[in-house]
C-alpha positions in Angstrom: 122.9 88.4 95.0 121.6 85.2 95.8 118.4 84.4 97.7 119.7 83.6 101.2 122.1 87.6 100.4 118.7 88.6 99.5 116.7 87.7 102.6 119.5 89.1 105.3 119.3 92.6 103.1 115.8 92.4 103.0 115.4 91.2 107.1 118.1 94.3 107.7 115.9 96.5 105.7 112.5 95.5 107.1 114.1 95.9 110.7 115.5 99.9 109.9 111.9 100.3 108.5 109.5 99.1 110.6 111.7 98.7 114.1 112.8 95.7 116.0 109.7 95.4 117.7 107.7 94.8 115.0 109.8 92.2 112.8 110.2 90.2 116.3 106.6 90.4 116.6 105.6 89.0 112.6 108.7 86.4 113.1 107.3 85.3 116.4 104.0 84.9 114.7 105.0 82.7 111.7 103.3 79.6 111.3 104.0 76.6 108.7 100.7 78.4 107.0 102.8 82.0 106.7 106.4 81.1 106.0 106.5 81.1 103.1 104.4 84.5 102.8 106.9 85.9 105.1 109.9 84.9 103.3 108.7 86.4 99.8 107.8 89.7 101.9 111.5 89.6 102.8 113.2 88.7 100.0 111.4 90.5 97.4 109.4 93.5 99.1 112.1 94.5 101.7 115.7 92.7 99.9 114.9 93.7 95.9 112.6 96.7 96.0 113.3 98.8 99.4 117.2 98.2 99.0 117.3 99.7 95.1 119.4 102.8 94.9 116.5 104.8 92.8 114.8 106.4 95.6 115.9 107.0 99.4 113.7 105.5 101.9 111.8 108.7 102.9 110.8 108.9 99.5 109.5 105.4 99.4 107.8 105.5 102.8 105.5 108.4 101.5 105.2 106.6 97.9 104.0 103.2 100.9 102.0 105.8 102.4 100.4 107.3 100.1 99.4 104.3 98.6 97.9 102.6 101.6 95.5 105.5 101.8 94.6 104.7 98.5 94.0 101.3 98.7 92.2 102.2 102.3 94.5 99.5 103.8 93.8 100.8 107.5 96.1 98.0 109.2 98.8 98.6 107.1 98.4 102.3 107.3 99.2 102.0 110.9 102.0 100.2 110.6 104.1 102.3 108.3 102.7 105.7 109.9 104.0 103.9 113.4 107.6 103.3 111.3 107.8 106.4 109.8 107.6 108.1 113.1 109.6 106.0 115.1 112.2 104.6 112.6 111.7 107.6 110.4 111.2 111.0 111.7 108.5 112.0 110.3 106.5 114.4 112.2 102.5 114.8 112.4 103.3 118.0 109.5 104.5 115.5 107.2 101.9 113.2 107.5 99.1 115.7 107.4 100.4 117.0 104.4 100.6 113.5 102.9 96.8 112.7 104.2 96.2 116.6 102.2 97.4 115.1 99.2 96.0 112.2 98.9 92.7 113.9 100.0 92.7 115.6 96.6 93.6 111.9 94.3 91.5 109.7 96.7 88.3 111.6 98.1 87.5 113.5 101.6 85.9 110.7 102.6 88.6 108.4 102.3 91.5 111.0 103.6 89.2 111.9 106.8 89.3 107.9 108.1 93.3 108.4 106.6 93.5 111.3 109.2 91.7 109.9 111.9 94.3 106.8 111.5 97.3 109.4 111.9 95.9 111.0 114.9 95.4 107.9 117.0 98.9 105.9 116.2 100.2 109.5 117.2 98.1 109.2 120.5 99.3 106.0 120.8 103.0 106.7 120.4 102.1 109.7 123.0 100.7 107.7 125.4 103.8 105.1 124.8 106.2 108.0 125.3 104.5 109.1 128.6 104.4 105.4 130.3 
């Protein structure tokens, strides 16, 4: 695959993901300061690691998850709890049970502000639902 195949699998990928809506959104807000940023997210991130056959993409979302939590990337967090939902189907048991988890691996302290991230993108996917 060359790098142009790569970037269309990985833009294809990062769009069944994350959702229209948010890919528009990053695209929109490329600047000559981020595109090349963006690009490697695409090619590499998205086109050679989320498209390998190894592991199916629910399995990699809780692996993306789980590891935001650990890394207490809160922005991030939101983003792929907001995709997992939407694009996903997980449900608010699945991502308690990956906040339990990771309680155990990465402290209380750390899986009570995960929790408190997976209760309000839920409230805010409610309250998107209801408008």
């Amino acid at each position: 695959m060359d790098e142009k195949q790569r970037h269309a699998a990985g833009m294809k990928m990062r769009r069944e993901i994350l959702g229209d809506a948010y890919v528009d959104r990053a695209i929109a807000e490329t600047t000559e300061v981020t595109t090349a940023f963006q690009d490697l997210l695409t090619r590499y991130a998205w086109g050679e690691i989320w498209t390998r056959p190894g592991l199916d993409h629910r399995t990699r979302r809780v692996l993306v998850l789980g590891t935001q939590i650990a890394l207490k990337q809160w922005d991030q967090l939101r983003l792929h709890i907001r995709g997992a939902v939407v694009e996903g189907g997980f449900s608010a048991g699945d991502l308690q049970e990956i906040v339990l988890q990771q309680a155990i691996y990465c402290g209380a302290p750390t899986a009570l502000t995960a929790m408190n991230v997976v209760r309000e993108v839920l409230e805010e996917l409610a309250e998107a639902r209801d408008t």
